[in-house]
Phi, psi and omega in degrees: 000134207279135154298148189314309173317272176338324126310322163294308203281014179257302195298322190271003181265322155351289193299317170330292153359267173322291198323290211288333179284339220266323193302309191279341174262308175312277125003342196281024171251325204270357193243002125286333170312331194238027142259321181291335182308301184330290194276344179270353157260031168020082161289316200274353152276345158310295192281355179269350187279349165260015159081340210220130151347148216192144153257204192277304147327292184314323180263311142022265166018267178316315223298169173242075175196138233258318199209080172256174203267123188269328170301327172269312178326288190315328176291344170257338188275315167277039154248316175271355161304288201320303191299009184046003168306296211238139148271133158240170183172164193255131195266163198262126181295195164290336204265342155122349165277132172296145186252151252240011179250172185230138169260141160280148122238183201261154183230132165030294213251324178256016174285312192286004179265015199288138189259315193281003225242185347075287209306176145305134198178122167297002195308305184316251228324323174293334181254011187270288194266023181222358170279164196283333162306323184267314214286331205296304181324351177223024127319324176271343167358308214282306175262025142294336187254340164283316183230018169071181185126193192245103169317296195306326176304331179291311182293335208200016165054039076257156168313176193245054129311265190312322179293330180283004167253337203260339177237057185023276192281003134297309194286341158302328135333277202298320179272002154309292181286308161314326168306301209275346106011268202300306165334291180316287189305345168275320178303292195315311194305320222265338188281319182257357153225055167281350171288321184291010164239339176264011203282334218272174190280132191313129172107357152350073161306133137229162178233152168270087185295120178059038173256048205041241198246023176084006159355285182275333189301312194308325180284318188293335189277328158345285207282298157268102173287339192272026177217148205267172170214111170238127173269148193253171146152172202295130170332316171289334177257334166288331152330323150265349146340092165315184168227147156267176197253133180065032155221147190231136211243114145259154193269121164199180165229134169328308204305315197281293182212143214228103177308128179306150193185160183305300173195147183292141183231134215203073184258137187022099208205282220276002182273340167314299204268166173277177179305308192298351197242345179266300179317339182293316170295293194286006192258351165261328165313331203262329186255018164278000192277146184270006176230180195257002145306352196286194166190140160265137184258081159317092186258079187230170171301157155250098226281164174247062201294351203231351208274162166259001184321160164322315192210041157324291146347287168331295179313320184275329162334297169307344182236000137326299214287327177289338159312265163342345175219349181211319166118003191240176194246152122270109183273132186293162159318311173280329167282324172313303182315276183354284169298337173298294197303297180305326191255011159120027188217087175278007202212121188211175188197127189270154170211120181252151194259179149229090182191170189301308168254191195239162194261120163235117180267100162231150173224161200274356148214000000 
């Protein structure tokens, strides 16, 4: 049994505790601020363009800038250090002593900010969802909750479809950040579910419901050459649409009608809408299929309100965001079932991926 002293010093670390978690969250925007800094001076392309650790004058250097400041760099560079964004250390001279400057190098985690790259990369995203147009926008929470509605309209008066038409250099960003999104997650789709595309039969459709400008469809018909391909989407965006091989792009809107096909692919399309426009969707999904065999291919989070998962956490983050930028959810296992279920697709199946959302396999019996 504990003593009253003993009890006072439990009660007071208890608080400490509390204090230090309100702090770290409270503050926790200035440690995006100083990953989106990170990518617009493409630091983790600096140090990757020397093959090697760098010091700090050397990516100094690099910077595309006449006089920068090395004292506030090192000051942002020991906070993503702290973060495991960037590793430091001291390299050992010859004489068998550390020599007294510290090198920076890339770690895991700052391999996705690389710009200059080929490879997979988060960067656009990072500048995207840290540009002031989404941060102004999620100011308004408070009166999302007093009176429903959408942030970003409250911030910037239309949505952010139309604000991304009306602004160049945001609709530039923003679908930046969205490709490069859809790139990480389509190698996962094509790595843990290549069988559910090579099960289907030669000659197969699929169609990418909202699937821009055809990105991904073009890598899955890539990929399975023995499937057909259509990418779908709103008319201003199939217009800008390239063209791929074994793929054919038509202009429509889901709420109306959905071209037919084996099975519907449907990535972060449905995370967007409120129940009633999703159910509206997929019940146009059911009757593009052409067989009672088809199946739609869901790619959205699954949220883990309970869960420890890798990106348990992300997720609920993520659906902050949908207040905030669109007006749709991120949905539990069970509200997935729901909608399904509602719009006619009684028979589904979850398959996690290794990436932020999961693969939902639903069929209409």
């Amino acid at each position: 049994m504990l003593t009253k002293q003993e009890e006072l010093v439990e009660e007071e670390e208890r608080t400490l505790q509390g204090q230090a978690e309100i702090w770290k969250i409270m503050l926790s925007f200035a440690e995006s601020m100083a990953l989106k800094c990170a990518v617009e001076l493409r630091i983790a392309d600096i140090i990757n363009s020397h093959g090697h650790p760098i010091t700090l004058l050397e990516i100094a250097a690099s910077l595309d800038s006449p006089s920068p400041d090395v004292d506030y760099l090192a000051r942002i560079m020991r906070l993503l250090v702290h973060k495991r964004i960037f590793t430091s250390s001291q390299p050992i001279a010859d004489d068998g002593c550390s020599s007294k400057e510290a090198v920076y190098g890339l770690t895991n985690s700052s391999k996705w900010l690389l710009r200059d790259s080929s490879e997979l990369s988060l960067a656009a995203m990072v500048l995207i969802e840290n540009h002031p147009s989404f941060t102004t926008s999620c100011h308004y929470l408070n009166k999302c909750v007093q009176e429903g509605g959408v942030a970003f309209p409250r911030a910037h008066g239309c949505d952010v479809w139309d604000f991304a038409l009306a602004n160049p250099e945001f609709n530039k960003l923003f679908n930046e950040g969205l490709a490069c999104t859809s790139k990480v997650v389509l190698k996962a789709v094509l790595s843990a579910y290549g069988e559910g595309f090579a099960g289907m039969g030669s000659g197969s459709v699929v169609v990418d419901v909202g699937g821009g400008t055809g990105m991904a469809v073009a890598e899955i018909v890539k990929t399975h050459p023995h499937i057909k391909g259509i990418n779908f989407d709103l008319p201003h965006v199939i217009d800008t649409a390239p063209q791929y091989p074994g793929v054919s792009h038509i202009a429509g809107d889901m709420f109306a009608s959905i071209p037919k096909a084996d099975a519907l692919f449907l990535k972060w399309v449905l995370h967007d809408w409120s129940d009633e426009n999703c159910i509206n969707i997929l019940k146009n999904c059911r009757k593009a299929l052409l067989e009672k065999s088809g199946k739609i291919i869901i790619l959205e989070v699954v949220l883990e309100p309970e869960g420890e998962g890798l990106f348990a956490e992300t997720g609920l983050v993520f659906d902050l965001l949908m207040i905030s930028h669109t007006g749709g959810k991120e949905r539990t296992k069970i509200e997935w079932m729901k909608l399904l279920e509602e719009a006619g697709f009684p028979r589904y199946k979850i398959i996690q991926i290794p990436a932020l959302p999961s693969i939902i396999e639903a069929y209409p019996e």
